[in-house]
C-alpha positions as a Markdown table, in Angstrom:
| # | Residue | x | y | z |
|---|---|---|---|---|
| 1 | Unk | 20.5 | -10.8 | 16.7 |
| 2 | Unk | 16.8 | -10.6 | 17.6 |
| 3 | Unk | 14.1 | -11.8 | 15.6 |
| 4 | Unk | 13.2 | -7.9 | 15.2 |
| 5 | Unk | 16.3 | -7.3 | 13.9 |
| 6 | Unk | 16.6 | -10.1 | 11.4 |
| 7 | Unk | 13.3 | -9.5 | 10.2 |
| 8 | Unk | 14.6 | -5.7 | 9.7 |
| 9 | Unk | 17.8 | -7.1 | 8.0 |
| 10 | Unk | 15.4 | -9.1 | 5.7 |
| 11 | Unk | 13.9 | -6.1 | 5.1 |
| 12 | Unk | 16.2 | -3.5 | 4.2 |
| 13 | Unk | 18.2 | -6.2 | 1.9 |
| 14 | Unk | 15.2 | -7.0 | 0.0 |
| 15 | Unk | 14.0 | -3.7 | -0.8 |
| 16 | Unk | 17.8 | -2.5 | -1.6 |
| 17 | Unk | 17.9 | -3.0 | -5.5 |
| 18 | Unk | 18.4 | -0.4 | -8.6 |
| 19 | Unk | 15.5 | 1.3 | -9.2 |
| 20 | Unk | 14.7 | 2.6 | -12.9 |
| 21 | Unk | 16.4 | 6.1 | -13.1 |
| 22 | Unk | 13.5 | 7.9 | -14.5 |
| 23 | Unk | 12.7 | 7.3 | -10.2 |
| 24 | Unk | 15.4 | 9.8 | -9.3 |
| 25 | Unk | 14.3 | 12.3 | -11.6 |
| 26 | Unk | 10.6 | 11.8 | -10.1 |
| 27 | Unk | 12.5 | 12.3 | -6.5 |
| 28 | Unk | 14.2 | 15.3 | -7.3 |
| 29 | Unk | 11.1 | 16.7 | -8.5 |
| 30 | Unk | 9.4 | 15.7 | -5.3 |
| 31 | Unk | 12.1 | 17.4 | -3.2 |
| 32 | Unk | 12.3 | 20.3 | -5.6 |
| 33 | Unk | 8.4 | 20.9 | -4.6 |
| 34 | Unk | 8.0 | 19.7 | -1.0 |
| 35 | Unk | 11.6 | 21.5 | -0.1 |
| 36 | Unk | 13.0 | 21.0 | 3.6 |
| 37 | Unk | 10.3 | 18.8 | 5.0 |
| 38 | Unk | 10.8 | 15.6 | 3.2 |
| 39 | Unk | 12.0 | 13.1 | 5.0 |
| 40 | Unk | 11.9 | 9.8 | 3.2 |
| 41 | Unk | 10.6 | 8.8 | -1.1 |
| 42 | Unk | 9.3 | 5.1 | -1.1 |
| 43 | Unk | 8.9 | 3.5 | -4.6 |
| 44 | Unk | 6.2 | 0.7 | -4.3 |
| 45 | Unk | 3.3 | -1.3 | -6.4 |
| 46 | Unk | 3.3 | -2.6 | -9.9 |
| 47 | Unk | 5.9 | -0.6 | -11.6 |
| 48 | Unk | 8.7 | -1.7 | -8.5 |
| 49 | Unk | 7.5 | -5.3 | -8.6 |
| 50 | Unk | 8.1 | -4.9 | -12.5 |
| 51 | Unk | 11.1 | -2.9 | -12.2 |
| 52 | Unk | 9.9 | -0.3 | -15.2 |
| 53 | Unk | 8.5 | 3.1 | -14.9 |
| 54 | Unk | 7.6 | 3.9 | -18.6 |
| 55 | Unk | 4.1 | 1.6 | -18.6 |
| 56 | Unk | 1.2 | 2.2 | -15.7 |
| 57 | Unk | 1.6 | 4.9 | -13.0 |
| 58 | Unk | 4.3 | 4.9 | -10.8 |
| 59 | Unk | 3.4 | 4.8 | -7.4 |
| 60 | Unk | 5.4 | 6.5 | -4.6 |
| 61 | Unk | 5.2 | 7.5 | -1.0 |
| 62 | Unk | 6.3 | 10.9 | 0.1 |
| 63 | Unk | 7.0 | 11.1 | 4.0 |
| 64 | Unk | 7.5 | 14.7 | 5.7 |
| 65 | Unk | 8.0 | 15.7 | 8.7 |
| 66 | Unk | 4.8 | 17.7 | 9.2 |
| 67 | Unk | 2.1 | 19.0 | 6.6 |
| 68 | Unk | 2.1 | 22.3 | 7.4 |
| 69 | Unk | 5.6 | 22.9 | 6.3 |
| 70 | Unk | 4.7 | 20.1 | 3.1 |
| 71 | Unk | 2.4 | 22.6 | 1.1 |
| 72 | Unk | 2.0 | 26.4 | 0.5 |
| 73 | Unk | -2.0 | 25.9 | 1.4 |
| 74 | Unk | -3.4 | 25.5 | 4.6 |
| 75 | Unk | -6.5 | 23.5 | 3.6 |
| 76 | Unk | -4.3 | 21.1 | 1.6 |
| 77 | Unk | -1.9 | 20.2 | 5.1 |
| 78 | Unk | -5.6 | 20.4 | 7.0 |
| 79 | Unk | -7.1 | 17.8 | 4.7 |
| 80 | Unk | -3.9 | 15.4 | 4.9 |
| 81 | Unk | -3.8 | 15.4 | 8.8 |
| 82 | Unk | -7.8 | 15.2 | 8.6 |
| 83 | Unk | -7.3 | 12.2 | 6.5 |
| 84 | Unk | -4.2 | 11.1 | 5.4 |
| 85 | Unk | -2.8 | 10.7 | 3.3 |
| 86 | Unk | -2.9 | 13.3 | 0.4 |
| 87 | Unk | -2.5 | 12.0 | -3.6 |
| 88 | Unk | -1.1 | 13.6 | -6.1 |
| 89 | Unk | -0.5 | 12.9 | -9.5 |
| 90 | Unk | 2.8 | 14.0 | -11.2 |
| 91 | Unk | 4.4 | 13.2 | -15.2 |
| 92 | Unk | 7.3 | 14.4 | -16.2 |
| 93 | Unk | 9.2 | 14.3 | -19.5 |
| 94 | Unk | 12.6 | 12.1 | -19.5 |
| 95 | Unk | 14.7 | 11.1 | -22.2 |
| 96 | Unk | 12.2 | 9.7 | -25.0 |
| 97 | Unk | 9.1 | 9.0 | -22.6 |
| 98 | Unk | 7.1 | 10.4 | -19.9 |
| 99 | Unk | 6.8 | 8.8 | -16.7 |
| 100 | Unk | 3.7 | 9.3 | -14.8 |
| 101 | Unk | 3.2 | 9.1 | -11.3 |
| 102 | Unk | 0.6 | 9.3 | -8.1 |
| 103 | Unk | 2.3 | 9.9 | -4.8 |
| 104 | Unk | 0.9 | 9.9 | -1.5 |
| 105 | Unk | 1.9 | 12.3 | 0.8 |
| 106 | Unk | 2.4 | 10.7 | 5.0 |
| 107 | Unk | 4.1 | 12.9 | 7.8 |
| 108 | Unk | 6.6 | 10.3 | 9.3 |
| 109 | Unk | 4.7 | 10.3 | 12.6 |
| 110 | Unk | 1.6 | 9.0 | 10.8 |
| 111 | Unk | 3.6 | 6.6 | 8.5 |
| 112 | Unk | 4.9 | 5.0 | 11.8 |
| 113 | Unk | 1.6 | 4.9 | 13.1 |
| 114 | Unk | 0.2 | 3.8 | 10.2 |
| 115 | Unk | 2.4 | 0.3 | 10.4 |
| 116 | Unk | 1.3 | -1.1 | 13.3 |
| 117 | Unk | -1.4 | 1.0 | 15.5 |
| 118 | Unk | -4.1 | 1.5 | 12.8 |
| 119 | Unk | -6.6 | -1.4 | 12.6 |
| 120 | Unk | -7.4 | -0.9 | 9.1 |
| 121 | Unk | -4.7 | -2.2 | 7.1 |
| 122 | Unk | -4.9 | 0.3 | 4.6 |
| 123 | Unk | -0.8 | 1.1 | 5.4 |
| 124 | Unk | 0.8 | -2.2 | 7.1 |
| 125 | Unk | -1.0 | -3.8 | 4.4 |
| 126 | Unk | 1.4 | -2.1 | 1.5 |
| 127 | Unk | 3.8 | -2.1 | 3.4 |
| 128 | Unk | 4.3 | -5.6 | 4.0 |
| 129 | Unk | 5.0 | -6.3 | 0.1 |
| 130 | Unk | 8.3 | -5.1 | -0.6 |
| 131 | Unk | 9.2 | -1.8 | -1.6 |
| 132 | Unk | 12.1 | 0.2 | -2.2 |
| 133 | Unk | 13.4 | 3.5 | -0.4 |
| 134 | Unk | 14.5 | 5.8 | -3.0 |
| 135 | Unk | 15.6 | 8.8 | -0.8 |
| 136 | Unk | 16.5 | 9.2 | 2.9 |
| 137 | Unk | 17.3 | 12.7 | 4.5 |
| 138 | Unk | 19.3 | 10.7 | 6.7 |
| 139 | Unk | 20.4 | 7.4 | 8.9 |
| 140 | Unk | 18.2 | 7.6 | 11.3 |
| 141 | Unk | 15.0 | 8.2 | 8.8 |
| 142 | Unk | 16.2 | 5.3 | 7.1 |
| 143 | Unk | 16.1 | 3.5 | 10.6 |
| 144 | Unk | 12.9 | 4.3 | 11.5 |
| 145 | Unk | 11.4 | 3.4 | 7.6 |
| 146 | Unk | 12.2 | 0.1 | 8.1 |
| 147 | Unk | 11.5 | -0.6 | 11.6 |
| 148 | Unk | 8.2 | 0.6 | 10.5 |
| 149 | Unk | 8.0 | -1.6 | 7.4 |
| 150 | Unk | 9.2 | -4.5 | 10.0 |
| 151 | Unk | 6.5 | -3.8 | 12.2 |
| 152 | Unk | 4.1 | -3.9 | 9.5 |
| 153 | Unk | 5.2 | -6.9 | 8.6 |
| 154 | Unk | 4.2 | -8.4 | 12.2 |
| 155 | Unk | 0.7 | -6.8 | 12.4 |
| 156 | Unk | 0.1 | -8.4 | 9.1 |
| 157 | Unk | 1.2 | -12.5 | 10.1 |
| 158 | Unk | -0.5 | -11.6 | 13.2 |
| 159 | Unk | -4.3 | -10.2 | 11.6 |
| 160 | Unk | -4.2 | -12.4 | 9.4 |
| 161 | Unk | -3.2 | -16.3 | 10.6 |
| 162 | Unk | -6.5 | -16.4 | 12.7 |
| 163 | Unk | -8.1 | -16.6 | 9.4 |
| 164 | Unk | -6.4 | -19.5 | 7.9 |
| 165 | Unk | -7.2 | -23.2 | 8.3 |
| 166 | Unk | -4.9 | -25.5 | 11.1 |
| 167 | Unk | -2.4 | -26.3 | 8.1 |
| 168 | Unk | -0.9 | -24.1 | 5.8 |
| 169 | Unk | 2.2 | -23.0 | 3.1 |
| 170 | Unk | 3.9 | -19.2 | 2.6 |
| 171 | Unk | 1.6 | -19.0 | -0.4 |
| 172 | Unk | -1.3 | -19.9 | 1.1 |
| 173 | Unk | -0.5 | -17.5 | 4.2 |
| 174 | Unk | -0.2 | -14.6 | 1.9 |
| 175 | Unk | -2.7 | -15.1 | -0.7 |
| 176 | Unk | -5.6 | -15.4 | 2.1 |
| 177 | Unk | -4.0 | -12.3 | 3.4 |
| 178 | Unk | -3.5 | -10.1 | -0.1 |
| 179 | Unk | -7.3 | -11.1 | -0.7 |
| 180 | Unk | -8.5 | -10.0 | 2.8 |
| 181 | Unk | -6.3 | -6.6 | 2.3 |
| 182 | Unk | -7.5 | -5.7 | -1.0 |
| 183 | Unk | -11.0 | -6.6 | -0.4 |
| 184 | Unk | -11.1 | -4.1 | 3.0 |
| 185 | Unk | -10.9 | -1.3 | -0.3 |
| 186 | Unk | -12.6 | -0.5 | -3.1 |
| 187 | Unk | -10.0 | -2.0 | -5.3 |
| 188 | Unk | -10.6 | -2.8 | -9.1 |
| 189 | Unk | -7.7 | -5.5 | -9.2 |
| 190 | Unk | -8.9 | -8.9 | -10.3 |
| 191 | Unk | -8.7 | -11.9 | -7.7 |
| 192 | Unk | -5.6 | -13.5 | -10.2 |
| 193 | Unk | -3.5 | -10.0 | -9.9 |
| 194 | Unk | -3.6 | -10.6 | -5.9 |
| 195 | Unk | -2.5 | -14.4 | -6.2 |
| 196 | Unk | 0.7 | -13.2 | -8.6 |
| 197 | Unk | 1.5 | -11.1 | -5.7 |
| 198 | Unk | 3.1 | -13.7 | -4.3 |
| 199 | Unk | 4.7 | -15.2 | -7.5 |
| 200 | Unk | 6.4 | -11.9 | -7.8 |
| 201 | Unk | 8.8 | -12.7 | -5.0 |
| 202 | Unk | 8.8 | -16.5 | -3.6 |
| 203 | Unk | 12.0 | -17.0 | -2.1 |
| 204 | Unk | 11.7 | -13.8 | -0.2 |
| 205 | Unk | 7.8 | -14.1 | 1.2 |
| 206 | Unk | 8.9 | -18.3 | 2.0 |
| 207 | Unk | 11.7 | -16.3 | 4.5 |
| 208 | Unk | 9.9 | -13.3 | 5.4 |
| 209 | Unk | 7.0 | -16.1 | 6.8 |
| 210 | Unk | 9.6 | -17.9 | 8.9 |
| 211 | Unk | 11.4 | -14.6 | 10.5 |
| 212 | Unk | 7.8 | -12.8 | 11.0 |
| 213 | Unk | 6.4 | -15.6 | 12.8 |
| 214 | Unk | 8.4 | -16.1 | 15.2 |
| 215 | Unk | 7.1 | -12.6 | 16.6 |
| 216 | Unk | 3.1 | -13.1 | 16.7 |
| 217 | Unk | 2.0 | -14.1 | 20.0 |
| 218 | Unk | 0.5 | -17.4 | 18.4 |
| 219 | Unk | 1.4 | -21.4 | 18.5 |
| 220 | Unk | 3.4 | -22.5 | 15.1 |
| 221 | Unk | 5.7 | -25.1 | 14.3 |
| 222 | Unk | 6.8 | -25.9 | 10.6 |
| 223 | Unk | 8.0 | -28.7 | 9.1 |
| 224 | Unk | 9.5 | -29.7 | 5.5 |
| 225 | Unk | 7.4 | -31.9 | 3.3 |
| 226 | Unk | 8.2 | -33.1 | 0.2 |
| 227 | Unk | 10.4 | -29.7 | -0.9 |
| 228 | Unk | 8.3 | -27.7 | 1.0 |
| 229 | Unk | 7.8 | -25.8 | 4.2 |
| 230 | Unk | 4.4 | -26.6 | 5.9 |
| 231 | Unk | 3.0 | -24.6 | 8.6 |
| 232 | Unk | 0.6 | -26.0 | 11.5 |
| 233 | Unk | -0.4 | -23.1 | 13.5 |
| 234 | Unk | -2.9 | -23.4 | 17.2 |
| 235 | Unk | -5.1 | -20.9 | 17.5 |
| 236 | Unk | -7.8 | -20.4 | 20.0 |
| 237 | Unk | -11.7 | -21.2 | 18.4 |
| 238 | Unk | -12.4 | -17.4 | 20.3 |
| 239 | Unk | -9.3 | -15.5 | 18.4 |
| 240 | Unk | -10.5 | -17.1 | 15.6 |
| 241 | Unk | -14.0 | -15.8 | 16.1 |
| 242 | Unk | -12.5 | -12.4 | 17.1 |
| 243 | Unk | -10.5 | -12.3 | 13.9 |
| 244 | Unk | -13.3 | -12.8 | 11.2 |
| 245 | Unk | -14.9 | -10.0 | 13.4 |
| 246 | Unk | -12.0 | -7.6 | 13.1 |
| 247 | Unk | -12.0 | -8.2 | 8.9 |
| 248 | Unk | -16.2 | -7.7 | 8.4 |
| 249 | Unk | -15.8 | -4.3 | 10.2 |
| 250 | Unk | -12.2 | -3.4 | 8.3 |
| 251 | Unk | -14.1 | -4.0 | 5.1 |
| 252 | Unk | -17.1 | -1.4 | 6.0 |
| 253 | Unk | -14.9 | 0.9 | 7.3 |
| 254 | Unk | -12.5 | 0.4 | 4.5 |
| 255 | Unk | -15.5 | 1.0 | 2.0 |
| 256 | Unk | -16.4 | 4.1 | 3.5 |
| 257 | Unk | -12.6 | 5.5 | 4.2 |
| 258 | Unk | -12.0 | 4.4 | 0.8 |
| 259 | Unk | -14.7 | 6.5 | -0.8 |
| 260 | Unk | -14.1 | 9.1 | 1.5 |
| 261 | Unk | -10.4 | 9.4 | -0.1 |
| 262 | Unk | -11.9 | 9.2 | -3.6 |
| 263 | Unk | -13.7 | 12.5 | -3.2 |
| 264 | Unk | -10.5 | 14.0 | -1.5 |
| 265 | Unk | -8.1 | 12.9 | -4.1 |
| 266 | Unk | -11.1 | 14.7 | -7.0 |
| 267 | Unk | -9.9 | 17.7 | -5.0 |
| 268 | Unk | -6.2 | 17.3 | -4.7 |
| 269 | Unk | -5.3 | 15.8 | -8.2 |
| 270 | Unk | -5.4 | 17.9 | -11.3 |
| 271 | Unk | -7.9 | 16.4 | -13.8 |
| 272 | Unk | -8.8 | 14.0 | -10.7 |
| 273 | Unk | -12.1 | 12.7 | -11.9 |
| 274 | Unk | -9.8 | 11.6 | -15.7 |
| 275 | Unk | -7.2 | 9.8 | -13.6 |
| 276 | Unk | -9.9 | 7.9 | -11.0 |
| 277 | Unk | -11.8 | 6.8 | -14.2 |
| 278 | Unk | -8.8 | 6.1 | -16.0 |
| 279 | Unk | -7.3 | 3.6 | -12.8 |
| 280 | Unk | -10.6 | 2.0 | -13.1 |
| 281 | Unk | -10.9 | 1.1 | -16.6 |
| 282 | Unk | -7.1 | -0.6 | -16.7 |
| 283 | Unk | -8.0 | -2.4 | -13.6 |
| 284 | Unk | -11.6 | -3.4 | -14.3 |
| 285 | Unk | -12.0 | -3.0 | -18.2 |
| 286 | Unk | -15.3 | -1.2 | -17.2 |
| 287 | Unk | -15.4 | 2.5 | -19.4 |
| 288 | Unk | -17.6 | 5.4 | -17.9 |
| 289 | Unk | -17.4 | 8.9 | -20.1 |
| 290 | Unk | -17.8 | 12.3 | -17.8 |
| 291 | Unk | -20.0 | 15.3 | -19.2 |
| 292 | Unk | -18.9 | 18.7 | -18.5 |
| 293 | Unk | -21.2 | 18.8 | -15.5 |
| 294 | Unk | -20.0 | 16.7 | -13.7 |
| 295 | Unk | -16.4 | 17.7 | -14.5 |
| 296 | Unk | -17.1 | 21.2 | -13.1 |
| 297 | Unk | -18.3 | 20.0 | -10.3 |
| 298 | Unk | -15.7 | 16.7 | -9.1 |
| 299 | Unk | -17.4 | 16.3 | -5.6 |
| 300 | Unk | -21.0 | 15.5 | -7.2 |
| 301 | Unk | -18.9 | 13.9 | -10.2 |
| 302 | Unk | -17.2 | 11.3 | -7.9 |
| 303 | Unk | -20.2 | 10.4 | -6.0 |
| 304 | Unk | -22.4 | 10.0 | -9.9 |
| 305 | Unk | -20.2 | 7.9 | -11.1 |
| 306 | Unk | -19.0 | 5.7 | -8.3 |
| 307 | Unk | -22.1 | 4.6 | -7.7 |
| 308 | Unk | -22.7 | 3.8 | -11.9 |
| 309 | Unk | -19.3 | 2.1 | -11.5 |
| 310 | Unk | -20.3 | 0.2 | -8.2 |
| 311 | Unk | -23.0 | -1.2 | -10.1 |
| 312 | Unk | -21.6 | -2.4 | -13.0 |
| 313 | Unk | -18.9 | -4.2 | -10.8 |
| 314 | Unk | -16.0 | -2.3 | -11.2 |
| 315 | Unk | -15.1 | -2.0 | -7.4 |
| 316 | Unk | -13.8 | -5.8 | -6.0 |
């Protein structure tokens, strides 16, 4: 088997556990509405690592197979290919709670692309935490889902080992490259939120380190010290150099495609401005009350009050 396909194996065995049901009724919603062209329902972020959907936000991925046949509206499929991808928030009653959700809406060409040819790591950054795939239309989607997670996987060990020291562990590896990640967004998470990213899943991220390396074009040896796997990794001084470069401009341009996307999602989620302020606020603990102005208006809204939130330090 080649290293690919282990790492895929890894993969797909990892991210195949029971998910909470009230995630199937979110899915059959999601098909009920987006019909024909869905291809592929990912569950990922707090809620999977947690295993719950009835505390938080669920969040999901929606993949179709183009965006014009994903919506009724023409400006909605023209924003999502402008910029993908399209949120959307969704709640729905079940049994004796609601369970809320935000899902983002990807064609499958851009989800692939997304993995591994984008430089930001807005997408092989997710999707190199585990996640689980709720619904398939078929084998080969499912195929091509995790070839893509796989491949995210790689672009991840790859952008980020430049930016470690010599000498390193699993946890160190994918602390460094959580915080690098999360800090290319505006992101309200606290530094300790990105560290028990990690503690989530140890096991899995100590193998997932071993299998992934071995396909980065990059020096690395490990040895077992005292109970635990140490890494010693060559890397050229000018790949070092060209890495820090590579993160400075991901974090301006992920500053700007981030805030970019805020003002989209004001348009495509009901009662946007409410849900941005209220993801804020749970993250950050920082509170910020719209007027009706600025609620009639969500564009000039988002752009008032990121900038109040900005400055009081709710954006990491």
């Amino acid at each position: 088997m080649t290293p690919l396909k282990q790492l895929i194996t890894l993969i797909r065995q990892q991210n195949a556990i029971p998910v909470p049901p009230g995630i199937n009724r979110l899915t059959e919603n999601l098909l009920a509405r987006h019909g024909d062209a869905v291809q592929a329902v990912l569950f990922y972020g707090s809620c999977f690592r947690k295993g719950d959907d009835t505390e938080g936000i669920v969040d999901l991925y929606l993949l179709v197979d183009q965006y014009q046949n994903a919506y009724r509206r023409r400006a909605q499929a023209f924003l999502n290919k402008l910029l993908p991808p399209n949120v959307f928030y969704l709640e729905l009653p079940y049994e004796e709670h609601v369970i809320r959700a935000k899902y983002a809406v990807f064609s499958l060409k851009d989800f692939r692309l997304g993995s591994s040819g984008w430089f930001h790591s807005y997408l092989w950054g997710r999707l190199a935490q585990p996640m689980g795939l709720v619904y398939a239309k078929d084998d080969q989607v499912a195929a091509q889902v995790y070839t893509a997670m796989a491949r995210a996987v790689v672009v991840f060990v790859s952008r980020v080992l430049p930016m470690l020291p010599s000498r390193f562990t699993a946890e160190e590896f994918w602390n460094t490259g959580f915080s690098l990640t999360y800090t290319a967004e505006l992101r309200a998470e606290r530094q300790d939120a990105l560290v028990g990213l990690f503690e989530t899943a140890p096991a899995y991220y100590e193998v997932l380190t071993r299998t992934a390396i071995r396909l980065v074009p990059s020096s690395v040896s490990f040895r077992e010290d005292g109970g635990q796997i140490r890494y010693h990794a060559k890397i050229h001084p000018l790949k070092r150099l060209s890495a820090r470069t590579g993160w400075t401009v991901r974090r301006f341009q992920g500053k700007l495609l981030s805030l970019l996307r805020l003002l989209k999602g004001a348009l495509t989620f009901e009662n946007g401005l409410d849900y941005i302020l209220w993801k804020i606020e749970r993250h950050s603990g920082i509170q910020v009350e719209l007027n009706p102005q600025q609620k009639r208006i969500p564009l000039v809204g988002v752009m008032v009050l990121f900038w109040r939130l900005y400055r009081r330090g709710a954006f990491r």
